[in-house]
C-alpha positions in Angstrom: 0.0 0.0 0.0 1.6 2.9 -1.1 0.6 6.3 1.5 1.8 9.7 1.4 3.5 10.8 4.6 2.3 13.9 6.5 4.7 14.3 9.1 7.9 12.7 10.1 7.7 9.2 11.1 10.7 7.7 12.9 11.9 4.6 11.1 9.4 5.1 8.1 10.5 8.4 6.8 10.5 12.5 6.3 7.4 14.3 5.5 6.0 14.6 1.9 7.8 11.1 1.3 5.9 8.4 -0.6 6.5 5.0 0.9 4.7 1.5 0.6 3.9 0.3 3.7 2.1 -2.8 4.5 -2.1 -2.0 4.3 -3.1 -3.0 7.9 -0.1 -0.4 9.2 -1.6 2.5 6.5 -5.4 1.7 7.1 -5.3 0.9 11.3 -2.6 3.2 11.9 -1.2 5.8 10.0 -4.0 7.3 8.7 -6.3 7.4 11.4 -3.6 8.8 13.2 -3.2 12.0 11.0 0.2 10.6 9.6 -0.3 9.5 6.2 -2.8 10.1 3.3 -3.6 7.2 0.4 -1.1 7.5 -2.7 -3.9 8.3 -5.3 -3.1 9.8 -8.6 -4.5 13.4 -7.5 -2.7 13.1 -3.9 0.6 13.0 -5.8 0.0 15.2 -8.4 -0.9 18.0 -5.4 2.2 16.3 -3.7 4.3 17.5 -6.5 2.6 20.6 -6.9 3.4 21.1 -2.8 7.6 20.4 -3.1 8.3 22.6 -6.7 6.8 25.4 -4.8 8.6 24.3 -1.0 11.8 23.6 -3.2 13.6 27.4 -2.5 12.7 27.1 1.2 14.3 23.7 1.3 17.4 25.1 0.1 18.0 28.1 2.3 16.9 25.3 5.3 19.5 22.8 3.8 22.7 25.8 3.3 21.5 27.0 6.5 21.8 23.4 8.3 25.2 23.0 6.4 26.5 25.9 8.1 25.1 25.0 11.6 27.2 21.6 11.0 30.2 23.5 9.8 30.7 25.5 13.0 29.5 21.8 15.0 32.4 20.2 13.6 34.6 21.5 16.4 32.5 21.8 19.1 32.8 18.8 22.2 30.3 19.2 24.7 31.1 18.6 28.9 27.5 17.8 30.1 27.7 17.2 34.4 25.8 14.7 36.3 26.0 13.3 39.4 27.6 10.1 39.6 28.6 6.9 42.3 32.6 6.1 42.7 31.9 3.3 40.6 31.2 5.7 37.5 27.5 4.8 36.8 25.8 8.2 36.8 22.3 8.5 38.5 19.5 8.0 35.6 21.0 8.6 32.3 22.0 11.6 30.2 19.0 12.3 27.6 19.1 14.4 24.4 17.3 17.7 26.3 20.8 17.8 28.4 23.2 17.4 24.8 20.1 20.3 23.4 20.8 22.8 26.6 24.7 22.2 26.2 24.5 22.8 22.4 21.9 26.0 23.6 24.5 27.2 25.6 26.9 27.8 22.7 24.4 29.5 20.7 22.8 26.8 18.8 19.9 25.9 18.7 19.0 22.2 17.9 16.0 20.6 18.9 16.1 18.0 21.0 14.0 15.3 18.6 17.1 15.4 16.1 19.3 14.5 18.7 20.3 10.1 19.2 22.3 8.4 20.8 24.4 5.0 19.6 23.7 3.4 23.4 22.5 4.5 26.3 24.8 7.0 28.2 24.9 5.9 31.8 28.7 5.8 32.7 30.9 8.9 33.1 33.1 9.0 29.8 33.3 10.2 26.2 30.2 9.3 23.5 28.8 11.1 20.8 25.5 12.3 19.8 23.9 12.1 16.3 22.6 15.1 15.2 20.1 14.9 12.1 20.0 18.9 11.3 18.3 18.2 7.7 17.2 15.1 5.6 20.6 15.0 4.2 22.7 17.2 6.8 23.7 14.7 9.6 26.5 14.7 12.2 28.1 13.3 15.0 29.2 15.4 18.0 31.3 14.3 20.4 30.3 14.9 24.3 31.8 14.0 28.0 29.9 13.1 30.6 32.1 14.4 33.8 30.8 13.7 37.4 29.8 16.2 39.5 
C-alpha cells in the first residue's frame, strides 16, 4: 500500500515522502492517526505541486543546516551529572541535556534530532547524532564528567 507521509515518522520516513507500507499499518494506523494520506493519482499530483513550490525554502533550510554543521564540527560538549565512585551516573543523560549544552553555545537544535548509539549511563566520552536536515547529519562528540 503505497501512503503519502504527512509528518515525520521515525523509522518510516520524512514528511512529503511516498513510501509502501504494508495495508493493515496505513489503514489501522497511519492514517487514522493524521500521519499519512492514500497515494492516489491526484494526492501526488498535489504532492508535487506542494515540493516545486517548498523547493527554495528547502534550500535556504538545507545551506543553512550546512553551516550549523560546519561551525558543530569543532564543538565537544562537557554535560555534568551526578555520579557513584563506581562511575555509573544516577539516571541517564538524555538528548534535552546534549540540546541545553548545544543551547548554551548558541545553537539551537531541537532536542527530537538529537540520538544516541547506546544508552549514556557511565561517566566517559560518547557522541551524539545530530540529524539537522534530511541530508545534513553529524556526530558530535560529548563527555559526561561527574559532578
Amino acid at each position: 500500500m503505497e501512503v503519502i507521509l504527512t509528518q515525520d515518522v521515525k523509522k518510516l520516513g520524512e514528511k512529503d515522502d511516498v513510501v509502501n507500507v504494508k495495508p493493515g499499518y496505513g489503514r489501522n494506523y497511519l492514517i487514522p492517526q493524521g500521519q499519512a494520506i492514500l497515494a492516489t493519482e491526484s494526492a501526488k499530483k498535489v504532492l508535487a505541486e506542494n515540493i516545486k513550490q517548498a523547493q527554495f525554502k528547502q534550500e535556504k533550510i538545507k545551506k543553512d543546516a550546512e553551516a550549523t554543521a560546519a561551525k558543530l564540527a569543532d564543538v565537544k560538549l562537557s554535560i555534568g551529572a551526578k555520579a557513584g565512585e563506581t562511575g555509573k551516573i544516577f539516571g541517564a543523560v538524555n538528548t534535552i541535556q546534549v540540546a541545553d549544552a548545544l543551547k548554551k553555545l548558541g545553537f539551537d537544535v531541537d532536542r527530537r534530532r538529537i540520538t544516541f548509539d547506546s544508552d549514556v549511563k557511565f561517566v566517559g566520552e560518547y557522541k551524539a547524532n545530530l540529524n539537522l536536515h534530511k541530508e545534513v547529519k553529524i556526530q558530535v562528540p560529548f563527555e559526561v564528567i561527574a559532578e
